[in-house]
C-alpha positions as CSV (number, residue, x, y, z in Angstrom):
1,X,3.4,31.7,8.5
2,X,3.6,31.3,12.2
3,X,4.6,35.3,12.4
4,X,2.0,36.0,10.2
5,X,-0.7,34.2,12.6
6,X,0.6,35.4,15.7
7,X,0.6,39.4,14.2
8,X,-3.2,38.7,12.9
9,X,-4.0,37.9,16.4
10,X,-2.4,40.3,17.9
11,X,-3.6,42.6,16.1
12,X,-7.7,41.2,16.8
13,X,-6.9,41.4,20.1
14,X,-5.6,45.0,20.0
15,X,-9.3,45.6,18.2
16,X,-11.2,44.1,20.3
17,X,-9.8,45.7,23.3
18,X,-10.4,48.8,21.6
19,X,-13.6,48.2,21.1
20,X,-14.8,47.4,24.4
21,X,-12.7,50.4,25.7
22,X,-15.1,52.7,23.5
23,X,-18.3,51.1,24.5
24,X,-20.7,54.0,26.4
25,X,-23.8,53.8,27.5
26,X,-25.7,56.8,28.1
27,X,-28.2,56.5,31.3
28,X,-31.4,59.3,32.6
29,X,-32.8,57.6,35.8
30,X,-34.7,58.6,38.7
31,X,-33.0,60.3,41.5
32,X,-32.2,57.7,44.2
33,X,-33.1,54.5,42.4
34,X,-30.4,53.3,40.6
35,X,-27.6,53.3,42.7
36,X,-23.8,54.9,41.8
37,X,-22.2,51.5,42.8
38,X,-24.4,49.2,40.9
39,X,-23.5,51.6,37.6
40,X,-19.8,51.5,38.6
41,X,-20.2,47.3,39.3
42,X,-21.5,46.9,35.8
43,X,-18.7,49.4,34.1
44,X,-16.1,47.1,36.0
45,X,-17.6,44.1,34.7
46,X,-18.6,44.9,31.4
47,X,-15.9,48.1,30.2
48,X,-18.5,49.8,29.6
49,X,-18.6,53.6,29.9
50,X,-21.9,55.1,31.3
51,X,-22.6,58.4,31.7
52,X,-25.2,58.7,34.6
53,X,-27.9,61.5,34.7
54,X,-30.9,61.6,36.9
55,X,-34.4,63.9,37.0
56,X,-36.9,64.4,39.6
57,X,-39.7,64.0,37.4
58,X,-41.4,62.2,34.5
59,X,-42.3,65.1,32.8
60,X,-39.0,66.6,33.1
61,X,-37.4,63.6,31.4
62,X,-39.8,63.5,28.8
63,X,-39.7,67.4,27.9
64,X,-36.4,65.9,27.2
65,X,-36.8,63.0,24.9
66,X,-39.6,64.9,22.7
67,X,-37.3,68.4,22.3
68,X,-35.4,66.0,19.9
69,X,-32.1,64.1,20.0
70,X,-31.4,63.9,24.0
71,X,-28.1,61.6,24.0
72,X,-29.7,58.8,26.0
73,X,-30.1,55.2,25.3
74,X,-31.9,53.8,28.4
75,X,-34.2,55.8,30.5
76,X,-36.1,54.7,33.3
77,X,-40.0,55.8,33.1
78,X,-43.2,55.0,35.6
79,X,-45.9,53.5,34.5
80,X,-47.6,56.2,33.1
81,X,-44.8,57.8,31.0
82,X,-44.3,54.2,29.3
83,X,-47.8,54.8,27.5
84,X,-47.3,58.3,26.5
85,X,-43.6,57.5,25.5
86,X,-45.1,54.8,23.3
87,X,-48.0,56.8,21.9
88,X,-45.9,59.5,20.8
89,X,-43.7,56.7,19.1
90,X,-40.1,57.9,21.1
91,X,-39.6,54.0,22.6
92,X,-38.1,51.4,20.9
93,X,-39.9,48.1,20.7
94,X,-38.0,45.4,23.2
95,X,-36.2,42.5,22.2
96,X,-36.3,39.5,24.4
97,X,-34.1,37.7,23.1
98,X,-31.5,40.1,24.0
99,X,-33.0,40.3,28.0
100,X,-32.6,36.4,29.2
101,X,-33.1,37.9,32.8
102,X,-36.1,38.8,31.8
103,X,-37.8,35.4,33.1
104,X,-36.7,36.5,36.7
105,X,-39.5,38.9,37.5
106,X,-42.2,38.1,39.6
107,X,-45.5,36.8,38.8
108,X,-47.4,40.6,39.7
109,X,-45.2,42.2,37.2
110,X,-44.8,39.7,34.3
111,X,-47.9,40.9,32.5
112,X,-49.0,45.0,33.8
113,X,-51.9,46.5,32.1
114,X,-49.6,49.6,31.4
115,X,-47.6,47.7,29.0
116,X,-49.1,44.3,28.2
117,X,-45.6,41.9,27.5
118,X,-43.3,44.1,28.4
119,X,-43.2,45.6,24.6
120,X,-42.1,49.3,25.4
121,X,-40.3,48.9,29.3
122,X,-39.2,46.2,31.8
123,X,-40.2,47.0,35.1
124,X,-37.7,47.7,37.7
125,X,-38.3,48.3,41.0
126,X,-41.9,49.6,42.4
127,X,-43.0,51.6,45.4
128,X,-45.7,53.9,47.1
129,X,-46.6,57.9,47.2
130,X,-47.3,58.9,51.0
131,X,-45.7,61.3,53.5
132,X,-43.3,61.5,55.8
133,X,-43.3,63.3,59.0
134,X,-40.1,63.8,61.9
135,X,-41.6,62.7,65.5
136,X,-39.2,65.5,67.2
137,X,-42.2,67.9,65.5
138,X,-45.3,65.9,64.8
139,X,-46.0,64.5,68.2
140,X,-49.8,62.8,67.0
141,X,-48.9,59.9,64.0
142,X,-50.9,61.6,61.4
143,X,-52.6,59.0,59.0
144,X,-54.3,61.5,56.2
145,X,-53.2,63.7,54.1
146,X,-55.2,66.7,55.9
147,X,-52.1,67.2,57.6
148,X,-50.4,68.6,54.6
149,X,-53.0,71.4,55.2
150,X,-52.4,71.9,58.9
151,X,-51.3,75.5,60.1
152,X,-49.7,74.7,63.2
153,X,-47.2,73.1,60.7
154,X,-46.9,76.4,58.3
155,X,-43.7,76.9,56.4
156,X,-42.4,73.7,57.7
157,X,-45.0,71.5,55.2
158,X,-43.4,70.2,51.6
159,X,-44.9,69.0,48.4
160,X,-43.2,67.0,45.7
161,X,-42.5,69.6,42.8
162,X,-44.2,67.0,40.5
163,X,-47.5,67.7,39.1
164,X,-49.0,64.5,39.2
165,X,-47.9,63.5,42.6
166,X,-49.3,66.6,44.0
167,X,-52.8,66.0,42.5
168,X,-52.3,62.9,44.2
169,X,-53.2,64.6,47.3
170,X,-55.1,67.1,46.0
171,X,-57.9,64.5,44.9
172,X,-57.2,62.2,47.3
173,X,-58.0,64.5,50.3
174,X,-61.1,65.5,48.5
175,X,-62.6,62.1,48.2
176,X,-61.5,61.1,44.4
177,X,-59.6,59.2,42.6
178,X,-55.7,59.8,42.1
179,X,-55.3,60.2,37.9
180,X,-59.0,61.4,37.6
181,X,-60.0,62.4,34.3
182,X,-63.5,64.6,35.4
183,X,-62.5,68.3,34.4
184,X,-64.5,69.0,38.1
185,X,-62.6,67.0,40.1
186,X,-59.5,68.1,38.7
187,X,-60.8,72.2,39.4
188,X,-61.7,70.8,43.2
189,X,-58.3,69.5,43.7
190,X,-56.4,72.3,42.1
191,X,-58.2,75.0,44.4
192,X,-57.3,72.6,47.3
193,X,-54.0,72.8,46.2
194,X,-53.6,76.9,46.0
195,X,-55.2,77.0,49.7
196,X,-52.5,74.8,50.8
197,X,-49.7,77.1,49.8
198,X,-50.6,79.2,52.3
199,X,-48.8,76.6,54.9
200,X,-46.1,75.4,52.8
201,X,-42.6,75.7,53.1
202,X,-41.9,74.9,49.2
203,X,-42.2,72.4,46.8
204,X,-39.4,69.7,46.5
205,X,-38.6,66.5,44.5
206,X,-34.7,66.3,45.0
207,X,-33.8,66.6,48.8
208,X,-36.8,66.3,50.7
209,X,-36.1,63.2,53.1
210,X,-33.2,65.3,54.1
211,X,-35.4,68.2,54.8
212,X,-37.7,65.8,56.9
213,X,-34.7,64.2,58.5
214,X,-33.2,67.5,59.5
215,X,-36.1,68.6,61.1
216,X,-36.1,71.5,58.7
217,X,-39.6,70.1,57.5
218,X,-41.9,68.6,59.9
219,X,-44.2,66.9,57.1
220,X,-43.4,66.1,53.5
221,X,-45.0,64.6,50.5
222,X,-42.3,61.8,49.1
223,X,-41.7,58.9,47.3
224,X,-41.2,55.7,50.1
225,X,-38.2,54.3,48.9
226,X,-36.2,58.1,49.3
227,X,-37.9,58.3,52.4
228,X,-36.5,54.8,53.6
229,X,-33.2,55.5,52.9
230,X,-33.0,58.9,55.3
231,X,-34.9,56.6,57.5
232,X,-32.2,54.1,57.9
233,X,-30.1,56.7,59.9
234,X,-32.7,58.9,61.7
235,X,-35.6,56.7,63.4
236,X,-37.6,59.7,64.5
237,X,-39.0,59.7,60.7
238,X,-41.7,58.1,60.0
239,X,-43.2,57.1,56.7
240,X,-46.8,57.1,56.5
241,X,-49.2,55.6,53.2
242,X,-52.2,57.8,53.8
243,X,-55.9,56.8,54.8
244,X,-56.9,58.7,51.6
245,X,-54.8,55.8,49.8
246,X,-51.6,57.2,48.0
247,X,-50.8,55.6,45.2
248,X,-48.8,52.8,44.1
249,X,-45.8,53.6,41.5
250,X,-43.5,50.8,38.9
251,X,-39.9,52.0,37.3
252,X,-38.9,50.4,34.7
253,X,-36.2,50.4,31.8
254,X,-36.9,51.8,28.5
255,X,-35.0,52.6,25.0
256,X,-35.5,55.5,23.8
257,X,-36.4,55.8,19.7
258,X,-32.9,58.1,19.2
259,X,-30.4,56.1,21.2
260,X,-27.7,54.9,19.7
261,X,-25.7,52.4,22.2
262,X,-28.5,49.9,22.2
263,X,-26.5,46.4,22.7
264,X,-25.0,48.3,25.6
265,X,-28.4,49.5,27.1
266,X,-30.0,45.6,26.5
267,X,-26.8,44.7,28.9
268,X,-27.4,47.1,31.6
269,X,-31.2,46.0,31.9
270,X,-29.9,42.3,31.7
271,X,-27.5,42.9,34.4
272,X,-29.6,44.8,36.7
273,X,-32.2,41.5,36.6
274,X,-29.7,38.9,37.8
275,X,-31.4,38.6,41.3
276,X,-27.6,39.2,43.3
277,X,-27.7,42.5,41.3
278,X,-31.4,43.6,41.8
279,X,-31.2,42.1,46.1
280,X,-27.9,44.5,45.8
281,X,-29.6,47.6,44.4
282,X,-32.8,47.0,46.3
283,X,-31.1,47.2,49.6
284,X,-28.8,50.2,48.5
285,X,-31.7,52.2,46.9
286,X,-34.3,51.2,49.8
287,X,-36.8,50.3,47.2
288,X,-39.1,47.3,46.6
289,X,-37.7,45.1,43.8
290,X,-39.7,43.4,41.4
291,X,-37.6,40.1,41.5
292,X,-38.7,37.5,43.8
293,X,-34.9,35.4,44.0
294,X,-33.9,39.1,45.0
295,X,-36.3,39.5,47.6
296,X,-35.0,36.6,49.0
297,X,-31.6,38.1,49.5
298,X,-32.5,40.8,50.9
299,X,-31.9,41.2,54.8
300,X,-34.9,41.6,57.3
301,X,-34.9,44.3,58.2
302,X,-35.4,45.8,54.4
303,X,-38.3,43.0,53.9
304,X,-39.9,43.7,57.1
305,X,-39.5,47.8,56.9
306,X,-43.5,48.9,56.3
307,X,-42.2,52.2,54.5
308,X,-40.5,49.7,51.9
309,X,-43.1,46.8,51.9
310,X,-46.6,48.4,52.8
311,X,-49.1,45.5,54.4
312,X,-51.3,44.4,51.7
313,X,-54.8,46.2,52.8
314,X,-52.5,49.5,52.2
315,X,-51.6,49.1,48.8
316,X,-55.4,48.1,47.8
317,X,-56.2,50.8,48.5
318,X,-53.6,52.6,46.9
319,X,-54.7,54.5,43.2
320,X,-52.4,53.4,40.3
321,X,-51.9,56.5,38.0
322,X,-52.3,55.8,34.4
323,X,-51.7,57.9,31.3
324,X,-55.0,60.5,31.3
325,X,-54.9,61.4,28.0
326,X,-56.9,64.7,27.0
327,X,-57.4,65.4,30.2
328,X,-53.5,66.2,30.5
329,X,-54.0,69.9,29.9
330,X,-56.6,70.4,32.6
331,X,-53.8,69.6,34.7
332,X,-51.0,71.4,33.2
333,X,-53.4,74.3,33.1
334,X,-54.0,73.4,36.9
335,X,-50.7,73.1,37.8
336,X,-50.1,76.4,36.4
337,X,-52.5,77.8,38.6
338,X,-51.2,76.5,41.7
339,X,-47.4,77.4,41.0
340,X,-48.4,80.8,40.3
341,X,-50.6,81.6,43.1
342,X,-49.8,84.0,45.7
């Protein structure tokens, strides 16, 4: 009987060891925000396998998810992109049970109009839409976006390669509303937007801190937190949230309808709430986190960096870009305009 016994629990053990070995977990995250080491940290921990992917845009990762079966089981959507994903029923309704963590965020983002209770996403880290500029070729601190339009800066001026960013600035230089839903508005800020390429250098979403950092680009349109990290080793860049406003952004976790390693995606947004792990990836990524016990780790000069932490009278006046509905196609249709312009 003894043998017996001791070759069942071998043999559970052998099982269970298996098992864990053939856990995976199938990220699509932002460029920049989630960082390799905090992946790898929970893979160590956990046994986990996770294949990591990123995009440089909403509407690249959501092309994705509504072609059909895309592989992932936790994706990491702005605000926005949590109501359409919901609306077009390709989200899976949250279990809290499953997210203890979940009671760690901070009081702002416990209860966001984009998704009332945290029923579709959990918000993870949040940030601002501005520019950037290198003081080796802007010698005046610009504060508006009118400098994206300026031709002593020709071909050395870049845009984000993101639709809705772009009309960020677009409107915004023209006196309206980021996310406006007025088909006039919309035409304003698309014209704008065509003018402008007569100064640009290109459009980029994936590199361009390290074009600003370079010196390569003198201005660029960017997200803060990529723009803090370059930053961090090159003090002639500067990070600027414009007069006009900018806008403010929130990242969160989502799982997708069609993913398959769910326990395994629940564990990853569990882990990456424990305050030590959120401080951790808040000071690797550069990025504003949305846990107040991991702001409290965080070292001064990350809490006291403007491009990471705007002053408050900054973000009020910063637009917060919410799904526009119908009026999506006028700027698709917009957007095509623009990119194909000569």
């Amino acid at each position: 009987m003894k043998n017996w016994r001791s070759l069942l629990t071998s043999v559970s053990l052998i099982a269970f060891a298996s098992g864990a070995s053939a856990a995976e977990l199938n990220i699509y995250a932002w460029s920049g925000e989630v960082p390799q080491e905090i992946v790898d940290d929970f893979a160590k921990e956990t046994g986990i396998t996770v294949t990591f992917d990123t995009y440089d845009s909403n509407e690249t990762m959501m092309a994705k998810l509504s072609a059909g079966a895309s592989g992932y089981d936790l994706i990491e959507p702005s605000q926005y992109t949590v109501q359409v994903l919901a609306k077009q029923g390709l989200l899976q309704e949250l279990d809290h049970a499953k997210i203890p963590n979940l009671g760690n965020l901070g009081a702002p983002f416990k209860e966001v109009s984009y998704d009332p209770g945290q029923k579709w996403s959990v918000p993870y880290i949040w940030g601002t839409t501005g520019f950037a500029y290198n003081e080796d070729c802007v010698k005046t601190p610009p504060t508006s976006w009118k400098v994206l339009w300026d031709p002593q800066y020709e071909g050395r001026i870049y845009m984000l390669d993101n639709m809705l960013a772009a009309y960020i600035a677009g409107l915004q230089v023209n006196g309206f509303k980021a996310g406006t839903t007025t088909p006039a508005e919309i035409e304003k800020a698309t014209q704008s937007l065509i003018e402008q390429k007569k100064v640009l250098g290109g459009y980029n979403s994936t590199n361009f801190g390290d074009l600003v950092a370079s010196g390569e680009a003198c201005i660029v349109q960017g997200w803060n937190g990529n723009i803090a990290q370059v930053m961090a080793t090159n003090p002639k860049v500067k990070y600027v949230v414009p007069d006009e406003g900018g806008s403010m952004w929130i990242d969160g976790f989502a799982i997708p309808k069609s993913a398959k390693n769910v326990e395994e995606a629940y564990r990853f947004i569990d882990y990456i709430m424990r305050p030590e792990v959120a401080a951790k990836a808040a000071n690797l990524s550069k990025s504003a986190t949305v846990i107040d016990k991991a702001k409290a780790l965080l070292p001064k000069e990350v809490v006291e960096n403007t491009a990471i932490y705007p002053p408050e009278d900054k973000l009020m006046k910063a637009d917060f870009i919410l799904d526009v509905g119908d009026a999506t196609k006028l700027y698709q249709d917009g957007w095509t305009k623009v990119k194909t312009a000569q």
